[in-house]
DSSP file (Angstrom, degrees, kcal/mol; ACC not computed):
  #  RESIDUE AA STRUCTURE BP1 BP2  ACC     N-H-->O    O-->H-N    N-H-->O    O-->H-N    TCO  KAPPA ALPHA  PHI   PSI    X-CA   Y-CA   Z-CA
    1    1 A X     >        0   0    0      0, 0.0     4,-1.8     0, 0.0     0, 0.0   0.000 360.0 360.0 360.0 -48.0   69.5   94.2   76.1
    2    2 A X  H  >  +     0   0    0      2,-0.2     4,-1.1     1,-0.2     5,-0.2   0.720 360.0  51.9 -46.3 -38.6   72.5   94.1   77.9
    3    3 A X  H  > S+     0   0    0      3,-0.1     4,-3.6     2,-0.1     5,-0.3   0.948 111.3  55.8 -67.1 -66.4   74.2   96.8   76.1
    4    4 A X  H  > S+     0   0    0      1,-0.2     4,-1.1     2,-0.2    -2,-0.2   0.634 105.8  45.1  22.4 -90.3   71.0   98.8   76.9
    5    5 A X  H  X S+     0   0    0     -4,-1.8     4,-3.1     1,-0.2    -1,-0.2   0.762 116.6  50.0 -74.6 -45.1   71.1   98.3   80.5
    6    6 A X  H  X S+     0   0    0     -4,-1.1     4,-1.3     1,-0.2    -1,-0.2   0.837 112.9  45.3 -72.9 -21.4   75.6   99.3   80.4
    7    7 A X  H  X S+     0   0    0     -4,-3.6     4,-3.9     2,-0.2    -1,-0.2   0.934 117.6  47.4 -86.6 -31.3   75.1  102.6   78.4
    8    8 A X  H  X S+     0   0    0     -4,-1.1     4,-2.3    -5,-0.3     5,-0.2   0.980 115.9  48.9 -50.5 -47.5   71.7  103.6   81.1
    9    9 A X  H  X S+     0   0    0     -4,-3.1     4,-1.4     2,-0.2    -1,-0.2   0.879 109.1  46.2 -67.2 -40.0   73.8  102.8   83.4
   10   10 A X  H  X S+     0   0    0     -4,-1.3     4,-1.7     2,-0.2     3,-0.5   0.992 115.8  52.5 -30.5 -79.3   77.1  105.0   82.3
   11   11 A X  H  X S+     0   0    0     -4,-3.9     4,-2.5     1,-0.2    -2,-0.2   0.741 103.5  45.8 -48.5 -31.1   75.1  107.6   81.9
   12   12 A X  H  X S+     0   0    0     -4,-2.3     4,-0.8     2,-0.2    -2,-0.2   0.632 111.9  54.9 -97.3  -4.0   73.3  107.8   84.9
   13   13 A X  H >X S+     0   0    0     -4,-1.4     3,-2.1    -3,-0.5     4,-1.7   0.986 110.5  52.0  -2.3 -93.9   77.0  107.4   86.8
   14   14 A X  H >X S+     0   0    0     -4,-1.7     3,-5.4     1,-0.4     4,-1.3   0.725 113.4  43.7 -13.7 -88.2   78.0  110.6   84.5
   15   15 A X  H 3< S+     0   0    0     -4,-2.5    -1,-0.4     1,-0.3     4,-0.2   0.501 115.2  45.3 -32.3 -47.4   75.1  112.2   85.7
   16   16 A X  H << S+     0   0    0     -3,-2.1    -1,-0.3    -4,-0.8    -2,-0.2   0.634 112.2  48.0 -39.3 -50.4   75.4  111.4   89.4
   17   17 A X  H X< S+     0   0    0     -3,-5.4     3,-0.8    -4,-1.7    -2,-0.2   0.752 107.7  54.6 -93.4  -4.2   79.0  112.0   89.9
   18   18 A X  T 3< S+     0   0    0     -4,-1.3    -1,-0.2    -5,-0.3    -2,-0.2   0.669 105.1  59.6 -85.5  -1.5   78.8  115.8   88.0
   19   19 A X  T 3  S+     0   0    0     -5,-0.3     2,-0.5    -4,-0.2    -1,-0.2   0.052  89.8  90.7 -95.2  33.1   75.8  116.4   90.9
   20   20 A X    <   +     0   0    0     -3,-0.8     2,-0.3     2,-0.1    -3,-0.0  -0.948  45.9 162.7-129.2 111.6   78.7  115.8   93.7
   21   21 A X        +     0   0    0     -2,-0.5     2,-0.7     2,-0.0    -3,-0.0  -0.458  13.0 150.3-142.6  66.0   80.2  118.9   94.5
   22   22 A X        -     0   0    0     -2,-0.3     2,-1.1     2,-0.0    -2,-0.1  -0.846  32.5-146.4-109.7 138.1   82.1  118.3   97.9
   23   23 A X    >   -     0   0    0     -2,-0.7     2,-2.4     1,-0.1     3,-1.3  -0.557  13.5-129.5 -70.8  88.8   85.0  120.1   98.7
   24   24 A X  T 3> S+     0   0    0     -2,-1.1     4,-0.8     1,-0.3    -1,-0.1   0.564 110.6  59.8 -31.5 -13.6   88.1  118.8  100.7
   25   25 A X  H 3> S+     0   0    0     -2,-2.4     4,-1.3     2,-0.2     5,-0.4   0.870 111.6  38.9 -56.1 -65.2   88.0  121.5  102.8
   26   26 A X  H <> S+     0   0    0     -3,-1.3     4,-0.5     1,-0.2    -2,-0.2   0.685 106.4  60.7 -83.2  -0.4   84.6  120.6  103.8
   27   27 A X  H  > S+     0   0    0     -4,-0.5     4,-1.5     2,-0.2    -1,-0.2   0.646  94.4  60.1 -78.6 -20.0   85.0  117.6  103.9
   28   28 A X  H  X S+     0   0    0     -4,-0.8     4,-1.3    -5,-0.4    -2,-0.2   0.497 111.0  51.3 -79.4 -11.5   87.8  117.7  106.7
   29   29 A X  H  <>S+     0   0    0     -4,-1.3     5,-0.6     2,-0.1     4,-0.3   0.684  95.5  57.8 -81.2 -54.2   85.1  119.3  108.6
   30   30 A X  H >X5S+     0   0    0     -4,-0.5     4,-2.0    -5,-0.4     3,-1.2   0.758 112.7  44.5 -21.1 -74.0   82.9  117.1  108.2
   31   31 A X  H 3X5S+     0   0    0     -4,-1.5     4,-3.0     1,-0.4     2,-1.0   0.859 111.0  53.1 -39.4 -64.2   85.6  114.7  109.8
   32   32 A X  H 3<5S+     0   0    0     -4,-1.3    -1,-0.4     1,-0.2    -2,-0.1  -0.196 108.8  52.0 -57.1  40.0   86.6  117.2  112.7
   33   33 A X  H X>5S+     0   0    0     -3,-1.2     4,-1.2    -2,-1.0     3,-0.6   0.267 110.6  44.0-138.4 -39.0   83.1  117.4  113.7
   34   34 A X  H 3X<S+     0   0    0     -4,-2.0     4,-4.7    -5,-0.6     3,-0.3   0.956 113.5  48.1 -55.5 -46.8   82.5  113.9  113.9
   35   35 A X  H 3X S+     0   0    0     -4,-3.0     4,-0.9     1,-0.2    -1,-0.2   0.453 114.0  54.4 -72.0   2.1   85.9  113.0  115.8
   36   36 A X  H <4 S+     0   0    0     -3,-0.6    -1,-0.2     2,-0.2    -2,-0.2   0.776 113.6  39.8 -76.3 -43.4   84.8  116.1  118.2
   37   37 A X  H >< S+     0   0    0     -4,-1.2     3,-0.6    -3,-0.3    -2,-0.2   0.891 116.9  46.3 -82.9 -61.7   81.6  114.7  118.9
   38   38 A X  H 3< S+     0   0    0     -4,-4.7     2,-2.9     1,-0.2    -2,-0.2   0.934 127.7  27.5 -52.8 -70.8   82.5  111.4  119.1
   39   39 A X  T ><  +     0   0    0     -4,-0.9     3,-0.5     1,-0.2    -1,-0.2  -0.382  67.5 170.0 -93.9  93.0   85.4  112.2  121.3
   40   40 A X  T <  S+     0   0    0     -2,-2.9    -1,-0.2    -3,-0.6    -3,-0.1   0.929  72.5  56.4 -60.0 -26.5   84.7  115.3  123.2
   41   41 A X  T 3  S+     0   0    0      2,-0.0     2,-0.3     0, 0.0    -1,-0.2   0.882  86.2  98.7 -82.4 -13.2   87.7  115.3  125.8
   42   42 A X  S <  S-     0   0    0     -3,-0.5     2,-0.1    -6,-0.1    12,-0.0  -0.591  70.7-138.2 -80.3 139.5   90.3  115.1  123.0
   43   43 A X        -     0   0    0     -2,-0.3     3,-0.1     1,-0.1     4,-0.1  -0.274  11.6-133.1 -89.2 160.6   91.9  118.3  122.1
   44   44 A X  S    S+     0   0    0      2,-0.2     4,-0.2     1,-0.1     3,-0.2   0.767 115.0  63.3 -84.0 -28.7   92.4  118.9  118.3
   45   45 A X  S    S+     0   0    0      1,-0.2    -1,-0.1     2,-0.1     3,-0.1   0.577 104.8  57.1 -45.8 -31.1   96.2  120.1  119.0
   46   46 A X  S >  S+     0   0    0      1,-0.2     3,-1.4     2,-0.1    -2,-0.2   0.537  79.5  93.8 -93.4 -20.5   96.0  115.7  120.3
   47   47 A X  G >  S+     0   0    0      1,-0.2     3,-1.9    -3,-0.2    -1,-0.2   0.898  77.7  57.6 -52.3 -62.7   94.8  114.5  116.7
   48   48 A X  G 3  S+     0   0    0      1,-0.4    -1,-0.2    -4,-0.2    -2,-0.1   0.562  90.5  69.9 -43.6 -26.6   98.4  113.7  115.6
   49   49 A X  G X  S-     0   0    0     -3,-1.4     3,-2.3     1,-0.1    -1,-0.4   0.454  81.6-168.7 -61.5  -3.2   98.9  111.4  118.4
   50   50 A X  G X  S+     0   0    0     -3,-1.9     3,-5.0     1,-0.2     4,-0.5   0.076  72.2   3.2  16.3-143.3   96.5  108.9  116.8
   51   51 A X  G >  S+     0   0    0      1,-0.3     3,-0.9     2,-0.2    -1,-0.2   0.591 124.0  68.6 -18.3 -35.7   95.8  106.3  119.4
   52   52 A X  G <  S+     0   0    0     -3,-2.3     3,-0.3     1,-0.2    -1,-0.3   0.316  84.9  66.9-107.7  29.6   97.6  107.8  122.0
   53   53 A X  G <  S+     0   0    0     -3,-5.0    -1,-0.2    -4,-0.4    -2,-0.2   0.803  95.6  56.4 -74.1 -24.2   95.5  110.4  122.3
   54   54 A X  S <  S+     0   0    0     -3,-0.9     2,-0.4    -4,-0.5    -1,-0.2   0.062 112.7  50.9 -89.9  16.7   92.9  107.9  123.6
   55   55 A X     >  -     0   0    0     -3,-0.3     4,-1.7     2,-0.0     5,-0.3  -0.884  56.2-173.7-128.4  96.2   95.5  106.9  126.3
   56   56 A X  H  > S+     0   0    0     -2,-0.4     4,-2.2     1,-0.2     5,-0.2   0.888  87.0  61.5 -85.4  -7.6   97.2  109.3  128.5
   57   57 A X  H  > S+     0   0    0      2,-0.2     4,-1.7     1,-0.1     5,-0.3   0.955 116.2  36.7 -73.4 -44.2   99.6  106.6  130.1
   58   58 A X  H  4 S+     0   0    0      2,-0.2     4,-0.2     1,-0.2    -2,-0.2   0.557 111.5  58.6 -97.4  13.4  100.9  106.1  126.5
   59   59 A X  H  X S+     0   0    0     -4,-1.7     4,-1.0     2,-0.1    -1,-0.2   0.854 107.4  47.2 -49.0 -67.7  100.6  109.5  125.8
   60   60 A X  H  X S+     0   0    0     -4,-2.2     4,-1.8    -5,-0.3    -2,-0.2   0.797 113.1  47.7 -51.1 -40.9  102.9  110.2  128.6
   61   61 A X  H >X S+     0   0    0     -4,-1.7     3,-2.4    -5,-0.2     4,-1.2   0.957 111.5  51.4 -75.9 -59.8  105.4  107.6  127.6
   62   62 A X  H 34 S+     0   0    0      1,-0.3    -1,-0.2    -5,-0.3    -2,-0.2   0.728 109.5  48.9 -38.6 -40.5  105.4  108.7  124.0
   63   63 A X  H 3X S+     0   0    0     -4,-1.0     4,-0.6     2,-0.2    -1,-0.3   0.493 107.7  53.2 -79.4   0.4  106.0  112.0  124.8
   64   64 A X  H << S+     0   0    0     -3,-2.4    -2,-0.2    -4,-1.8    -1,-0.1   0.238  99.5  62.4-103.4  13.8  108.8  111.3  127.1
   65   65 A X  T  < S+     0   0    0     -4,-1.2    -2,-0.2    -5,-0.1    -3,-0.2   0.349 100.2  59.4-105.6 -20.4  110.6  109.2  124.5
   66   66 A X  T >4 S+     0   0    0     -5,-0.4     3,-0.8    -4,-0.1    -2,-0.2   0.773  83.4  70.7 -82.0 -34.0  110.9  112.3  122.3
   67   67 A X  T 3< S+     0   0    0     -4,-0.6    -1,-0.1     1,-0.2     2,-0.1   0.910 117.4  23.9 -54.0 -20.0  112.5  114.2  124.2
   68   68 A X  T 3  S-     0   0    0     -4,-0.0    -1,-0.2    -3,-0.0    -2,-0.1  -0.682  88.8-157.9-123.2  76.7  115.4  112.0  123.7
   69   69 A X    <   -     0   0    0     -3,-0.8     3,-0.4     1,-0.2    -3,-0.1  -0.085  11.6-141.1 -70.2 154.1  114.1  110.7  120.3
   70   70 A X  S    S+     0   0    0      1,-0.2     3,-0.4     2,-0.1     4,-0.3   0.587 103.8  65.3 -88.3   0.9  116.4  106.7  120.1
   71   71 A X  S  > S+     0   0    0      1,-0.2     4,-2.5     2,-0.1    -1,-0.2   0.269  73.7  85.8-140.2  -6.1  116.5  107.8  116.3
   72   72 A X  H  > S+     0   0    0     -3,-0.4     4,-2.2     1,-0.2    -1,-0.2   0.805  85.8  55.4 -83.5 -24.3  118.8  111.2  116.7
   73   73 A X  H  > S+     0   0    0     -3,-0.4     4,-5.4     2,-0.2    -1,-0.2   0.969 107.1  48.9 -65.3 -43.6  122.2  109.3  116.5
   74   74 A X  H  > S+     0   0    0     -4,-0.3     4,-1.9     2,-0.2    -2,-0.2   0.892 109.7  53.7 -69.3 -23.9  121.2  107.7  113.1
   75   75 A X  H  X S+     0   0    0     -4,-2.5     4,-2.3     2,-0.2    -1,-0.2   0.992 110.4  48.2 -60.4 -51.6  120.2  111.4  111.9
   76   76 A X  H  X>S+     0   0    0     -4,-2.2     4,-1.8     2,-0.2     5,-0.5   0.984 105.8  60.2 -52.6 -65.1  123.6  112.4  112.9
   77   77 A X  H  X5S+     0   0    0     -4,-5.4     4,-2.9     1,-0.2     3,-0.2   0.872 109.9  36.7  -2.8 -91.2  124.7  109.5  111.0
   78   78 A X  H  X5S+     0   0    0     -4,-1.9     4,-2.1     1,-0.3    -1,-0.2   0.746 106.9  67.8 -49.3 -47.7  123.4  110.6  107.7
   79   79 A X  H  X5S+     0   0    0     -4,-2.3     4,-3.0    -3,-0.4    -1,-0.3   0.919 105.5  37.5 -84.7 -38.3  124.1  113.8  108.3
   80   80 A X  H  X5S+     0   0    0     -4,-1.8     4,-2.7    -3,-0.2    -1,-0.3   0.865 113.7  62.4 -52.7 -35.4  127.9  113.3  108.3
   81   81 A X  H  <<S+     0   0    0     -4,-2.9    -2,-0.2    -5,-0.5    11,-0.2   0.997 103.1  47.2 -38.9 -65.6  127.3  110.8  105.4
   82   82 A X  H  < S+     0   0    0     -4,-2.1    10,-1.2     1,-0.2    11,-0.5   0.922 114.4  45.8 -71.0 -42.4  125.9  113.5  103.2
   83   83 A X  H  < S+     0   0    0     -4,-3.0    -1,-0.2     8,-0.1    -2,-0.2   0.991  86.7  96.6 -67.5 -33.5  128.9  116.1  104.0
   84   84 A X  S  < S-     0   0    0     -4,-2.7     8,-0.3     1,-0.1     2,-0.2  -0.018  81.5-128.6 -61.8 130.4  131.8  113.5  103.5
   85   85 A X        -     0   0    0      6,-0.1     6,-0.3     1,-0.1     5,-0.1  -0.600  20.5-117.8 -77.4 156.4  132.8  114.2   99.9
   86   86 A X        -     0   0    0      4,-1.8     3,-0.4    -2,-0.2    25,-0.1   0.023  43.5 -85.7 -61.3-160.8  133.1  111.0   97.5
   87   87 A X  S    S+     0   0    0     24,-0.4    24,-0.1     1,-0.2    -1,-0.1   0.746 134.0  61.2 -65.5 -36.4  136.2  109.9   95.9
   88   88 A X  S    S-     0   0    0     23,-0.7    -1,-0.2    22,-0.5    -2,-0.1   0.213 114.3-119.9 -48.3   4.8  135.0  112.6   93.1
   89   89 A X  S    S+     0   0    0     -3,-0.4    -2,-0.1    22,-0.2    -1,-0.1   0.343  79.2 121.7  28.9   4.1  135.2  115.2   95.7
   90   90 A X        -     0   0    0     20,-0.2    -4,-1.8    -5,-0.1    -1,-0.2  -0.250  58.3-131.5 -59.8 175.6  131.7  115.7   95.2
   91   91 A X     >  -     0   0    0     -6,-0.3     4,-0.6    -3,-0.1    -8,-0.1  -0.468  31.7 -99.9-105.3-172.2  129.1  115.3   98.0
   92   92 A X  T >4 S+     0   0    0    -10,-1.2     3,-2.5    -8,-0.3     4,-0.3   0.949 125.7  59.6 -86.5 -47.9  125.6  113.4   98.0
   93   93 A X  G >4 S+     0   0    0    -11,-0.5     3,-4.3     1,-0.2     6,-0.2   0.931  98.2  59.9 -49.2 -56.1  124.0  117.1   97.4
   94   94 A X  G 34 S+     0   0    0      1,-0.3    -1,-0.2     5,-0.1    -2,-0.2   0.651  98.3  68.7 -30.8 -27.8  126.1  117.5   94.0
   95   95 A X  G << S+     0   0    0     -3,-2.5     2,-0.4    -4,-0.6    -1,-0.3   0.530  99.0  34.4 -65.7 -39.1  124.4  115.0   93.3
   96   96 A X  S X> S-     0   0    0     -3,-4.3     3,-1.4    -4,-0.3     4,-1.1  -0.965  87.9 -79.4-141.1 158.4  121.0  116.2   93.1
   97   97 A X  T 34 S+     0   0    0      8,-0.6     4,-0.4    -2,-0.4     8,-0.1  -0.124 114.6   3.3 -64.1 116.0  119.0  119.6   91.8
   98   98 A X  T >4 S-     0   0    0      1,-0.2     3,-0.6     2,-0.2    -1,-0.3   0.756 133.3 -63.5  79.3  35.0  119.0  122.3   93.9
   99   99 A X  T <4 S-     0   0    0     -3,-1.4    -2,-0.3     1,-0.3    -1,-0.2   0.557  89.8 -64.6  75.5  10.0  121.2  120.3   96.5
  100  100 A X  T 3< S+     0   0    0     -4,-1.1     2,-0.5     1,-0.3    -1,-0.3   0.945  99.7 138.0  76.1  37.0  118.5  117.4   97.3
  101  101 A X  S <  S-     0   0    0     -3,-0.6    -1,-0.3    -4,-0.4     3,-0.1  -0.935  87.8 -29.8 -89.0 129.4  116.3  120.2   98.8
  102  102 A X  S    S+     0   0    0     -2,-0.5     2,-0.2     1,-0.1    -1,-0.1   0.719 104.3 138.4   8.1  59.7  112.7  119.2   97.3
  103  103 A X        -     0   0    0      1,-0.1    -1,-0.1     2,-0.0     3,-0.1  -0.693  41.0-168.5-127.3 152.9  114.1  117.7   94.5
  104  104 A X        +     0   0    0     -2,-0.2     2,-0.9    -3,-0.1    -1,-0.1   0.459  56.4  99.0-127.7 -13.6  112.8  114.5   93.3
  105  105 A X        -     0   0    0     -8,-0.1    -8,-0.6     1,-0.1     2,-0.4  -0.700  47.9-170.4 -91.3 115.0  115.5  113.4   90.6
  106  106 A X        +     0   0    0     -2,-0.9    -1,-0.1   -10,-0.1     3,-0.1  -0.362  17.4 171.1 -87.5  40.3  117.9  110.8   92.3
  107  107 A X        -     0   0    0     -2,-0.4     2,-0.7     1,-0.1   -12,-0.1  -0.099  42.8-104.6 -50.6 179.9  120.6  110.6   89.4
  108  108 A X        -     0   0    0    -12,-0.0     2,-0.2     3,-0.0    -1,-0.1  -0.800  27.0-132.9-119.8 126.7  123.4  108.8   90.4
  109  109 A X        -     0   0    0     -2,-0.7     2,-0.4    -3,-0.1   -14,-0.0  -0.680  34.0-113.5 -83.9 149.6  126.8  111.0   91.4
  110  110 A X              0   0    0     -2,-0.2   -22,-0.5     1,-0.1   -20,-0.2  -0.540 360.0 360.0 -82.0 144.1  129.6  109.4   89.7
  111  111 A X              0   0    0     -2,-0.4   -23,-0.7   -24,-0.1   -24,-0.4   0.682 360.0 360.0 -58.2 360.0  131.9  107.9   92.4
């Protein structure tokens, strides 16, 4: 009986999920139309804030801590990192395909 019951049930799965015909497209309306509705006074330009859209004191603070982001020395960092050649005279780009510009293979530069 049991087998039965697991192959009705398979099938009507099967059946179920080929009658499901949402798109992601529409489904991120779907989503913007609820979070509009719930929150009418938030701008859609504000979604990226998460939470501190729902806050404008830490809205404010948040955006006035990027303008001098604490994060900009260590970018500077790295960025001299990555020209200094190694001891190969290579650099960290030589290193990887098409200069580590959307490249996903991290081989290892030989020192």
């Amino acid at each position: 009986m049991k087998p039965l019951l697991s192959a009705f049930a398979g099938i009507a799965l099967m059946f179920g999920a080929g009658m499901v015909r949402a798109g992601s497209e529409e489904d991120r309306l779907k989503l913007v139309k609820y979070y509009q509705t719930r929150y009418p006074d938030i701008k859609l330009s504000d979604y990226v804030l998460g939470a501190l859209a729902l806050d404008p004191d830490a809205k404010v603070q948040y955006l006035g801590i990027m303008e001098f982001p604490p994060y900009i020395g260590e970018i500077e960092k790295g960025e001299k990192l990555w020209k200094t050649p190694l001891k190969s005279g290579k650099t960290y780009a030589d290193c990887l395909p098409n200069g580590g510009r959307k490249g996903r293979d991290f081989r290892r530069c030989p020192e």
